[in-house]
C-alpha positions in Angstrom: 75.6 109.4 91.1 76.1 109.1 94.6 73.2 110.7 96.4 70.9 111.0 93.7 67.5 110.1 95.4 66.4 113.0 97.6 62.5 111.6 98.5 62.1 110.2 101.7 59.0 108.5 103.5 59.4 109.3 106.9 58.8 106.7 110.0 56.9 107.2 113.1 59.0 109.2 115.3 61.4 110.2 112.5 63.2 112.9 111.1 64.3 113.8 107.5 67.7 115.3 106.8 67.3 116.3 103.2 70.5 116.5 100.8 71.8 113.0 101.6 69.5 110.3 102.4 69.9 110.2 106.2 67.0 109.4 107.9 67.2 109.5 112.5 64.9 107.5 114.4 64.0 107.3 118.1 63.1 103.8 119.8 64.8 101.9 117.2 64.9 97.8 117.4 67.1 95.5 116.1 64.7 95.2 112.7 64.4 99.2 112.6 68.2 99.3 112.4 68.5 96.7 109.8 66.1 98.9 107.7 67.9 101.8 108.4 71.0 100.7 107.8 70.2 98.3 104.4 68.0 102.0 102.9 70.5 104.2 103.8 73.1 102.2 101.7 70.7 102.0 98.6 69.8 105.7 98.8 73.6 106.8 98.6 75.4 104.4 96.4 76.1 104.3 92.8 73.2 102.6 90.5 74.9 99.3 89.3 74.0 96.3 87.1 71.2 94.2 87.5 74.1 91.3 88.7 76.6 93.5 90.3 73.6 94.8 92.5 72.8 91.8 93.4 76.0 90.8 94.7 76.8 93.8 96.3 73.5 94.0 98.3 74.3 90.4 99.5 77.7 91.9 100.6 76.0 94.5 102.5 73.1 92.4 104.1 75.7 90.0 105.5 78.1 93.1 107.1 75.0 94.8 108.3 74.0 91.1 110.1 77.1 90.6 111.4 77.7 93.9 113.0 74.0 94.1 114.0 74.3 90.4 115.4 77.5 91.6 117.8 76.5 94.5 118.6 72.7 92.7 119.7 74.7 90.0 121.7 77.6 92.5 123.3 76.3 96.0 123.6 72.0 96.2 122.6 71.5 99.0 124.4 74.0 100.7 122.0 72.0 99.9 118.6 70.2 103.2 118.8 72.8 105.1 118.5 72.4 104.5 114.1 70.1 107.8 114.5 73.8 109.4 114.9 74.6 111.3 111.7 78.1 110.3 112.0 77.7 106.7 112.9 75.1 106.7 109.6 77.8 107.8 107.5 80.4 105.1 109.3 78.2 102.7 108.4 77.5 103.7 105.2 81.2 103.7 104.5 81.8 100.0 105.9 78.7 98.9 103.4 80.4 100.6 100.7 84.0 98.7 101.2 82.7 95.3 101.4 80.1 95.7 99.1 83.5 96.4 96.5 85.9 93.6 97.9 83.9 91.0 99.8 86.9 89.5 101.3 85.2 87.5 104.5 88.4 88.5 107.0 87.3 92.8 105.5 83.9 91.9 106.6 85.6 91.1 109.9 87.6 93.8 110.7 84.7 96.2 109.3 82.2 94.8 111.6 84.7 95.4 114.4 85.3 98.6 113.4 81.7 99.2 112.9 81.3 98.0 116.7 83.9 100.3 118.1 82.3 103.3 116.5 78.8 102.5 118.2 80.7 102.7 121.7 82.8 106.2 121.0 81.6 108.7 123.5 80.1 111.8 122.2 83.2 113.4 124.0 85.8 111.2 122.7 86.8 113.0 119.3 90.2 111.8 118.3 89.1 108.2 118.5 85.7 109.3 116.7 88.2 110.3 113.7 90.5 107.4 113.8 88.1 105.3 113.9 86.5 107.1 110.6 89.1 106.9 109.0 90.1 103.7 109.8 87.5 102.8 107.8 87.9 105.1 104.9 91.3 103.4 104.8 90.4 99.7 103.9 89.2 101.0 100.2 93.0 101.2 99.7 94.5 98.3 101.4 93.9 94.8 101.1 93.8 92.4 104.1 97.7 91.5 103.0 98.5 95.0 104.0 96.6 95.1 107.0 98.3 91.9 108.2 102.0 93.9 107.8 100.7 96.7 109.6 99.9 94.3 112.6 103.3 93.0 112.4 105.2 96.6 112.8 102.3 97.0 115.8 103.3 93.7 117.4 106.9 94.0 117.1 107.3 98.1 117.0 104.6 99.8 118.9 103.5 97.2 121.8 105.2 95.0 124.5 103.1 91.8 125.3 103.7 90.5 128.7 106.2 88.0 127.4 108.5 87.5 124.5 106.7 84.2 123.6 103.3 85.8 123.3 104.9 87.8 120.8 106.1 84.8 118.8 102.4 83.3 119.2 100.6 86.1 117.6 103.4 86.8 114.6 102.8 82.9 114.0 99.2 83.2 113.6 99.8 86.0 110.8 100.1 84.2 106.8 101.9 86.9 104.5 102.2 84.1 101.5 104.1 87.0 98.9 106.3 89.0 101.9 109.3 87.6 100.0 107.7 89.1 96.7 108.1 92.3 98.0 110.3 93.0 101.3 112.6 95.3 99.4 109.7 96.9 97.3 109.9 100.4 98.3 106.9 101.7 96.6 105.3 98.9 97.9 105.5 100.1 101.8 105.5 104.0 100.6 101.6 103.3 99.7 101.0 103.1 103.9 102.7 106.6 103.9 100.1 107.4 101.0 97.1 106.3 102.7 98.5 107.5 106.2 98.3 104.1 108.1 102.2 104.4 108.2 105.2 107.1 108.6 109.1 106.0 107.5 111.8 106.2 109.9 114.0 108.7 109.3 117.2 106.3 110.7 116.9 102.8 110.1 120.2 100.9 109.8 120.6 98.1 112.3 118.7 99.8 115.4 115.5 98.1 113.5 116.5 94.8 113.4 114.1 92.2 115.6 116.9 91.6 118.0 117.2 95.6 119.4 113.0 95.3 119.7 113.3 92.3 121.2 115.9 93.2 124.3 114.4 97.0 124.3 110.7 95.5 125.2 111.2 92.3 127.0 115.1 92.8 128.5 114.2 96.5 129.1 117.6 97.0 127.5 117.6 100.6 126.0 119.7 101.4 123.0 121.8 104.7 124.6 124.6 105.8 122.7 125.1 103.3 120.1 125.8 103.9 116.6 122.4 102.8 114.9 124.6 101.7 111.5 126.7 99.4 113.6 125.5 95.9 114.7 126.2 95.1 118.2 127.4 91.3 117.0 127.9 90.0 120.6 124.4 91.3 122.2 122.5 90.2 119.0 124.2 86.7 119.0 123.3 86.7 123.1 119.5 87.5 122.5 119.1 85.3 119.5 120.3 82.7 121.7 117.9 83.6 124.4 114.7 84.3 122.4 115.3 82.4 118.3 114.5 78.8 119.8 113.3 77.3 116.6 113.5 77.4 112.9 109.6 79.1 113.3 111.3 82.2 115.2 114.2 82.4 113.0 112.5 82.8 110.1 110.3 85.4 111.2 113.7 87.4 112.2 115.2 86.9 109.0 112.4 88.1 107.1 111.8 91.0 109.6 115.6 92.4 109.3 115.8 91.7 105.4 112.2 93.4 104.6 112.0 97.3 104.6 109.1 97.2 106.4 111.0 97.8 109.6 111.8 101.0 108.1 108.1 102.3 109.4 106.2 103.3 111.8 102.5 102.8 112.6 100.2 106.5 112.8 96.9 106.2 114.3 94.8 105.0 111.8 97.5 102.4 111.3 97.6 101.1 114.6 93.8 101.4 115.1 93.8 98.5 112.1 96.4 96.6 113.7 94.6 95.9 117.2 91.3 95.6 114.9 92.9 92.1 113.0 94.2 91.3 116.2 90.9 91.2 118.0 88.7 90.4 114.8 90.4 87.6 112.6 93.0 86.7 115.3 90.2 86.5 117.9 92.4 88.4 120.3 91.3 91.0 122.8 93.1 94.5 122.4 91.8 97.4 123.9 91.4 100.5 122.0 91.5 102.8 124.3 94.8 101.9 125.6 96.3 103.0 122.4 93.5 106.1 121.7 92.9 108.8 123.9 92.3 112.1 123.5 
């Protein structure tokens, strides 16, 4: 049962909040958040196996390290806020999808995650809830998914300074089975599901890589064209311009026959997107360009 011990031993300087374990220092160290955040975890999650505890406590001692290790070496003075109720229950969360998948590239963009919850303002309420449930999100897609939402972010929802930066990042993200499934519509309808994604209402060729392409980095609107109609001659003239090697082609090809250009990123979705840009991709996105209030 989740929740199931309701006996705390309270700290110097501490307070109890009964009904869930959740307890809220003052003066906390690096050690005292460690504690917190490793007890917290055992007081709220299901009793497993001798074994499977085992591994899953591992898996939540190394995300609450790494986190804790960032956050120490980028923001310290930020590591008290784990008295937050909230920020107890995003971290709680975080421990509770790794401690399931313990993919090492989850633990990454749950630590970054984790990182930009700590620095929300108190004020900032819509990224507060993204963030949330940015995190709630990753129990229902694997890192494969997360990878093809950064793909409709890169090529739908952001311009990049240059076209080749584009091409850069795209060739830094491995989807091994996007073959398997490009024209698996149940597939992609599971981002609608877990609301990381919406689907275009009008697709046709308006969505193919070339339009994105000369709309973000010609600034060549499309105004007045027939979205079911391929403009043959402009396409030709940007592939020309911008498809330079067999690299760049096959990314088109496999962006115009996929249906993933048939949708488009919501929040949460976008908010995992700049996090496996900045996390695995070792990129540096900021969030609040992309989340306001």
């Amino acid at each position: 049962m989740l929740g199931d011990r309701k006996e705390i031993t309270a700290g110097d300087n501490s307070t109890n909040i009964q009904g869930q374990s959740v307890t809220v220092y003052s003066g906390i160290s690096y050690m005292d958040a460690k504690e917190i955040a490793l007890q917290t975890f055992k007081d709220n999650f299901y009793k497993l196996s001798e074994v499977a505890n085992n591994i899953t406590m591992e898996r939540v001692e190394d995300l609450v390290n790494n986190f804790l290790d960032k956050m120490k070496n980028e923001k310290p003075e930020l590591i008290t806020r784990i008295i937050d109720p909230d920020i107890q229950y995003a971290v709680i969360n975080a421990q509770r999808q790794y401690a399931r998948s313990g993919h090492v590239e989850a633990m990454e963009i749950l630590t970054t995650l984790l990182k930009e919850r700590f620095q929300v303002s108190d004020d900032d309420s819509l990224k507060r809830i993204i963030i949330n449930e940015s995190i709630e999100a990753m129990s229902k897609l694997t890192v494969e998914h997360i990878k093809l939402l950064t793909i409709v972010f890169l090529v739908k929802s952001c311009i990049l300074p240059y076209a080749d930066l584009l091409f850069h990042f795209l060739s830094k993200i491995a989807i091994d089975k996007w073959d398997a499934y490009k024209n698996d519509e149940n597939y992609f309808d599971h981002f609608v599901y877990v609301g990381v994604a919406t689907k275009d209402i009008i697709v046709g060729y308006s969505k193919h890589f070339e339009v994105f392409l000369r709309n973000n980095y010609d600034g060549v609107p499309q105004i007045d064209v027939n979205p079911y109609e391929e403009d043959v001659a402009a396409n030709t003239l940007t592939r020309q311009k911008y498809i330079t090697d067999t690299k760049r082609a096959e990314v088109l090809d496999k962006w115009n026959n996929s249906m993933l250009r048939s949708y488009s990123l919501s929040g949460v979705g976008k908010s995992l997107a700049i996090t496996y840009i900045n996390s695995v991709m070792g990129e540096n996105i900021d969030f609040s360009m992309w989340i306001k209030n």
